[in-house]
C-alpha positions as CSV (number, residue, x, y, z in Angstrom):
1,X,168.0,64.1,175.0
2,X,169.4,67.4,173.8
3,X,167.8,71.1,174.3
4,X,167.2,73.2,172.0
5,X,167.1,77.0,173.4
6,X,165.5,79.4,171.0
7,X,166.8,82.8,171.4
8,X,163.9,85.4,170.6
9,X,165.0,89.2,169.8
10,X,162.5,91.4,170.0
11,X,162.9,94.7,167.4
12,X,161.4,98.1,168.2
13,X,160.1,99.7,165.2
14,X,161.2,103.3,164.6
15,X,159.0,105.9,166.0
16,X,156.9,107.6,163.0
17,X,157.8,110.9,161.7
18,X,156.0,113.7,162.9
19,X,152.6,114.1,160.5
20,X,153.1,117.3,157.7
21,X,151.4,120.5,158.2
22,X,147.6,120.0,156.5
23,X,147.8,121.7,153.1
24,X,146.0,124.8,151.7
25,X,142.8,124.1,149.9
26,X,143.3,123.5,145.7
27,X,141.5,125.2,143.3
28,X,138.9,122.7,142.6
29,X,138.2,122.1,146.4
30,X,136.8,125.2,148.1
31,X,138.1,126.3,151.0
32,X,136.7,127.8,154.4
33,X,136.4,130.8,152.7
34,X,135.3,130.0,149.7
35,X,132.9,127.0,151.6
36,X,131.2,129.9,153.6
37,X,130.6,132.0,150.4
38,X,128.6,129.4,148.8
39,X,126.8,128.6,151.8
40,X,125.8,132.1,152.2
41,X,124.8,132.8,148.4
42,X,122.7,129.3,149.1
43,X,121.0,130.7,152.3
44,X,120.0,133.8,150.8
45,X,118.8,132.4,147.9
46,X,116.7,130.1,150.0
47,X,115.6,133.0,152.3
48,X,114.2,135.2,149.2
49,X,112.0,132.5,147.6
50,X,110.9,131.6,151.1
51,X,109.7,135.1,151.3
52,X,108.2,134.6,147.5
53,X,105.1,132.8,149.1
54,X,101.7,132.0,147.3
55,X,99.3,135.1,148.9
56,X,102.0,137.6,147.6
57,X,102.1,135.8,144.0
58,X,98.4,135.3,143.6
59,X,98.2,139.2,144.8
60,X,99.8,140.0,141.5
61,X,97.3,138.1,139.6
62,X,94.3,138.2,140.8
63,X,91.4,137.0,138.1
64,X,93.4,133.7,138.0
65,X,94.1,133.2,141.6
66,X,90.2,133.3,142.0
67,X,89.7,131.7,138.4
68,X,92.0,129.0,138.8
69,X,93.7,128.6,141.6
70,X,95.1,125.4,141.4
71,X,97.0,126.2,138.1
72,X,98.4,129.2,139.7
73,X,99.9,127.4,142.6
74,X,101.1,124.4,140.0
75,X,102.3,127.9,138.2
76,X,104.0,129.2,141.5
77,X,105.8,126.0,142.2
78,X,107.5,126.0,138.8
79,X,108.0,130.0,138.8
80,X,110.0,129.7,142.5
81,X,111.7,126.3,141.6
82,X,112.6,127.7,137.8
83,X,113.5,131.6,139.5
84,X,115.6,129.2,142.1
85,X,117.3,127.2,139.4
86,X,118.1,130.3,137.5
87,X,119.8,131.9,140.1
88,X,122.0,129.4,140.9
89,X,123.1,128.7,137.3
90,X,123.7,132.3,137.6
91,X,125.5,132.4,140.3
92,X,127.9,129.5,139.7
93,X,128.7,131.2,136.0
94,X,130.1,133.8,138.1
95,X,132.4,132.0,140.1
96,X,133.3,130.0,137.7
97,X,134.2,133.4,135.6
98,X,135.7,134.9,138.1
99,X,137.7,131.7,139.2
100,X,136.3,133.2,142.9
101,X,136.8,129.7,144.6
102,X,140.7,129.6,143.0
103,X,141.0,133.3,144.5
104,X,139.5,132.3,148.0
105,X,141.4,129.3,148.6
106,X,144.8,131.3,147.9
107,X,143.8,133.9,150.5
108,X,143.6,130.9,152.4
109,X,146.7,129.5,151.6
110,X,148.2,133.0,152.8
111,X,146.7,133.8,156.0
112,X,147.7,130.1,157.0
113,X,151.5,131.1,155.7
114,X,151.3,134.0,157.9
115,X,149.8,132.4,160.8
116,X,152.4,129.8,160.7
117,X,155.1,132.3,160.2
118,X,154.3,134.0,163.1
119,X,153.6,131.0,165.0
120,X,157.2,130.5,164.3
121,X,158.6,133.7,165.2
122,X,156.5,133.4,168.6
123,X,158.2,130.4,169.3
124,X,162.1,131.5,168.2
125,X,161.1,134.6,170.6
126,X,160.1,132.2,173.6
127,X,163.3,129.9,173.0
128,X,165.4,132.8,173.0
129,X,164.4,133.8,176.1
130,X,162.5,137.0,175.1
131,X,162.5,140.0,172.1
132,X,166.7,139.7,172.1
133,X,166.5,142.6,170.1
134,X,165.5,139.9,167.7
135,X,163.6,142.4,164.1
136,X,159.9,142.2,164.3
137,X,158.1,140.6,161.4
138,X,156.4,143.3,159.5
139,X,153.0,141.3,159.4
140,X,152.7,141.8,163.1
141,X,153.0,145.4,162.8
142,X,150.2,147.9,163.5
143,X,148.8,149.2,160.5
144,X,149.8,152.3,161.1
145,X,153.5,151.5,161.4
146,X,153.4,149.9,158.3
147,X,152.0,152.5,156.5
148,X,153.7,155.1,157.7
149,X,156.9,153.2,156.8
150,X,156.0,153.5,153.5
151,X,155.1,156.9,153.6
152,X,158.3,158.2,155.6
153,X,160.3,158.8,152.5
154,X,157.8,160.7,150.3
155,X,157.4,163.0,153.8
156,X,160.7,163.7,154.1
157,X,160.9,164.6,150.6
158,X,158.0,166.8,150.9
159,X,159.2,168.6,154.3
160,X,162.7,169.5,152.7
161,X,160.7,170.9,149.9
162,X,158.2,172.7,152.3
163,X,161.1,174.0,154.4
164,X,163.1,175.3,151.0
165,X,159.6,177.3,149.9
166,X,159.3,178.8,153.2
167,X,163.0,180.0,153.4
168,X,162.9,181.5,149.9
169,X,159.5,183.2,150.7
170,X,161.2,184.2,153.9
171,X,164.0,185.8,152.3
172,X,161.8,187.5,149.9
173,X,159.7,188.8,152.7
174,X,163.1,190.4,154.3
175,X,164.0,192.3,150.9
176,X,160.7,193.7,150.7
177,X,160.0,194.9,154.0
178,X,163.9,196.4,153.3
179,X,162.2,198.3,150.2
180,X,159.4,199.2,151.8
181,X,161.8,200.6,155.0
182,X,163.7,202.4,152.2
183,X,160.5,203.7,150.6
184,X,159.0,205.1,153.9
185,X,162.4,207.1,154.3
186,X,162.2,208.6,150.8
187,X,158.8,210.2,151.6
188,X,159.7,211.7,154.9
189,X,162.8,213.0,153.9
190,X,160.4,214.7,151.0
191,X,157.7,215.3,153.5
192,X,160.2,217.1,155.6
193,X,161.8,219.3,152.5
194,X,158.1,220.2,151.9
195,X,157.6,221.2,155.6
196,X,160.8,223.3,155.1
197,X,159.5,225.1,151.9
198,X,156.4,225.9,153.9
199,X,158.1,227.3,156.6
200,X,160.1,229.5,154.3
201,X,157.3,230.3,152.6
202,X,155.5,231.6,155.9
203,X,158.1,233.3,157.3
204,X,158.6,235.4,154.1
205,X,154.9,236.3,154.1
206,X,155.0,237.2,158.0
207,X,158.3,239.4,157.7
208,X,156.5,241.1,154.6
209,X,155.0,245.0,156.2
210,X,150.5,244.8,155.3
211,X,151.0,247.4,152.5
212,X,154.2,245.6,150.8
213,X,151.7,242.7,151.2
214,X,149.0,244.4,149.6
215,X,150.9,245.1,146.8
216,X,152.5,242.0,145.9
217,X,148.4,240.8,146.2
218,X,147.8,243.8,143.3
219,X,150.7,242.3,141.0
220,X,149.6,238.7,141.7
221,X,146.0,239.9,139.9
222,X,147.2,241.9,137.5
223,X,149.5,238.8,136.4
224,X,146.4,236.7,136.6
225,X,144.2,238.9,134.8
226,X,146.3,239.4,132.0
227,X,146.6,235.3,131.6
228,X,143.3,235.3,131.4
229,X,142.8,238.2,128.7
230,X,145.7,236.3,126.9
231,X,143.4,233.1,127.1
């Protein structure tokens, strides 16, 4: 009786690729953002017409809250459910307007680009054994760094400016304070020559003898009164 062997080969299957990063919320899907804005405009919109309660709407009306009050809490019902309607219409007009859940979802889309970035740049800097000298990303930067970066060029603009003012004043300050040097000069040189005329003047008068003195006084009236006739 012949044997029949049956050879079984047993095949592995190829290990799965790794699963893709999730992707960023779309438009029409609101995001964790744009999920906690609604949830937020929803709470407070629940909150104000929990605080909208019959006692303080009856308080406003009073002859028909003691008239009728039943048809002015059937009227309460349908002003808070109607008021509550209205303001969410309201508020999803705006949105929709503003395409707000569009504009939320892309912030979303770029914090989880930067975070994976510098996910990424963490983990180059811990396979190579460290900083290396390797260039920072500029998202990791303080935010004064960065904006100081951006200033440093009008700065240095304005400084060489600045400094070119301040040596022109400067220069200006040494030629006037020169004039005013040459100025002071003039007016004791003068000041002196006046001194000198004095001097002469004095000494003339002191070297005159009392009745050459009292003469010269006799012609200096006569003079004057004779201007004066003449006047």
């Amino acid at each position: 009786m012949a044997t029949t062997t049956i050879t079984t080969t047993t095949t592995h299957s190829p290990s799965p690729p790794p699963s893709p990063p999730p992707q960023p919320p779309t438009l029409s899907l609101p995001g964790p953002r744009a999920t906690a804005l609604l949830s937020l405009y929803n709470d407070a919109i629940a909150h104000l017409l929990k605080t909208l309660t019959y006692p303080h709407f009856a308080a406003c009306f009073p002859t028909p809250s003691f008239a009728v009050p039943g048809s002015m809490k059937a009227l309460h019902a349908q002003f808070t459910a109607k008021l509550g309607e209205q303001l969410h219409a309201e508020f999803d007009r705006l949105v929709e307007e503003r395409e707000a859940v569009g504009a939320l979802n892309g912030l979303d889309g770029l914090v989880e680009e930067a975070r994976g970035r510098r996910e990424r740049a963490e983990r180059g800097r811990r396979e190579t054994g460290g900083e290396g000298g390797a260039a920072v990303p500029p998202h990791t930067l303080p935010p004064r760094t960065l904006y100081l970066s951006h200033l440093a060029p009008t700065l240095r603009r304005y400084h060489a400016e600045t400094q070119q003012q301040s040596e022109g004043v400067r220069a200006e300050n040494v030629e006037i304070l020169a004039r005013i040097q040459k100025q002071r000069e003039d007016i004791a040189a003068r000041v002196a020559g006046l001194e000198q005329v004095v001097a002469d003047v004095d000494a003339c008068v002191a070297a005159l003898r009392p009745e050459e003195l009292e003469v010269l006084r006799e012609e200096v009236r006569g003079v004057d009164e004779g201007m004066r006739m003449e006047v």
